[in-house]
C-alpha positions in Angstrom: 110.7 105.3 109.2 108.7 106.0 106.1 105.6 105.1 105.3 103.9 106.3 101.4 100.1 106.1 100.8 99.8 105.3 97.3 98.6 102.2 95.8 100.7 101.4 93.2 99.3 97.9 91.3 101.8 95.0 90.9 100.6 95.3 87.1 103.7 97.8 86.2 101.5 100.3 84.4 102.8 103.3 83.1 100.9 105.1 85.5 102.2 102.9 88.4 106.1 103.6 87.3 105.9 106.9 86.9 104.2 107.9 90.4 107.1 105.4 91.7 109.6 107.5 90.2 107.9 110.7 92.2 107.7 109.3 95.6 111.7 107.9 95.3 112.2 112.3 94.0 110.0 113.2 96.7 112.0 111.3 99.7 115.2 112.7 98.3 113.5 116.1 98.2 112.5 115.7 101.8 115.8 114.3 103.0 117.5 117.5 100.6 115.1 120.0 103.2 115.4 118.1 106.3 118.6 116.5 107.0 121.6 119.0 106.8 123.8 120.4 109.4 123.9 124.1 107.6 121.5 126.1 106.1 124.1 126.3 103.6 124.2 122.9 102.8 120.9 122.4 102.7 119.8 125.3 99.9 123.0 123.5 97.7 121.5 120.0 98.2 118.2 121.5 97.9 118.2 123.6 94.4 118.9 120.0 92.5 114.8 119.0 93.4 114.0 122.8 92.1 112.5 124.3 88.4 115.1 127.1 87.6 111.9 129.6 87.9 111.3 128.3 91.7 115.1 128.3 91.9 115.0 132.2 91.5 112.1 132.9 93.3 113.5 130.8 96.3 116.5 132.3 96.3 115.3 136.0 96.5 112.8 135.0 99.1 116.3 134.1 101.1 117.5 137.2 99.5 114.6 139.1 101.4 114.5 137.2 104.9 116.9 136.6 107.8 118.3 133.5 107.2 119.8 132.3 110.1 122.9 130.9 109.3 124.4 130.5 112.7 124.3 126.9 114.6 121.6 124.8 112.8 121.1 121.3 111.7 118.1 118.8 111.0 117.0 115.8 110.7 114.3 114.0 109.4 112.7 111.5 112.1 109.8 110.5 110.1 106.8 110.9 107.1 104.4 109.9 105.8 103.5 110.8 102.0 100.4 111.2 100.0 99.5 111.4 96.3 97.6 113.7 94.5 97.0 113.7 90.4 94.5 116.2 88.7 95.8 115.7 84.4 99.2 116.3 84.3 99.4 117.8 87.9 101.0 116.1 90.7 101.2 117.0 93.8 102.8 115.2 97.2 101.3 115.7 100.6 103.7 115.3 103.3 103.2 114.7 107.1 106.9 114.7 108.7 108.5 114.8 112.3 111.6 117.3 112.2 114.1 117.3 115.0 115.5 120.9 114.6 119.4 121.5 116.8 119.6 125.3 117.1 122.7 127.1 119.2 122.4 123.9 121.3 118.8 123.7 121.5 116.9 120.7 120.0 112.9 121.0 119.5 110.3 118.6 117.9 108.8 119.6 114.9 105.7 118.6 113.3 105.6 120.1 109.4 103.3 120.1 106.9 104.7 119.9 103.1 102.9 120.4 100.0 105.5 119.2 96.6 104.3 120.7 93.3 105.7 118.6 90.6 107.0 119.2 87.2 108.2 116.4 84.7 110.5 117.9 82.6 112.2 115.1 80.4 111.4 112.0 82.3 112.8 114.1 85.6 110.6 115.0 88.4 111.2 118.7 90.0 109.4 121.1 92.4 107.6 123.5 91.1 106.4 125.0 94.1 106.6 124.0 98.3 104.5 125.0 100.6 105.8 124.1 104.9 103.0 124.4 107.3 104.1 123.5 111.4 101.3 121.7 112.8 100.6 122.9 115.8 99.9 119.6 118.6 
């Protein structure tokens, strides 16, 4: 289930179309990071949501950490979505519910996610991410 606070008016404004068209990018970027069944999969689907300057410095963050790449998958139970516009920034605030399967292990996960957004051309990309576990 998932639920987006942001008042768009019936009116069709400008405005109102184009903060539609980043909260359909930003479910499809959430689903990209949360719902895969290998790492590997994931960072493929996941690069198409990306600026090719996050891109790089995503990839040699991997580069530099041990990325698990044995038994993993995820899913994306639930969110809840929040946006945030300063001029030409934009950025989404996301409050999801992970269900993480690791070597046969599944555990509940309760992650914060900040989106950074770029419109380049009429298309929406990340600029930046930030992931946060909440602890409950």
């Amino acid at each position: 289930m998932k639920k987006e606070r942001q008042d768009v008016g019936a009116s069709g404004t400008a405005r109102d179309v184009k903060i539609q068209s980043l909260l359909v990018k930003n479910n499809e970027a959430l689903q990209a990071y949360f719902h895969y069944s290998s790492l590997e999969a994931r960072d493929k689907l996941v690069r198409n949501y990306l600026t090719v300057a996050f891109q790089k410095e995503s990839q040699e963050a991997e580069e530099n950490s041990d990325h698990e790449q044995g038994n993993i998958s995820s899913q994306l139970e639930d969110s809840e979505t929040y946006v945030n516009q300063r001029g030409n920034a934009f950025k989404t605030y996301n409050n999801t519910l992970v269900k993480v399967t690791s070597q046969g292990e599944e555990q509940e996960l309760h992650v914060a996610v900040t989106f950074t957004w770029k419109n380049e051309s009429g298309n929406w990309f990340i600029s930046n991410a930030h992931f946060q576990t909440v602890e409950e």
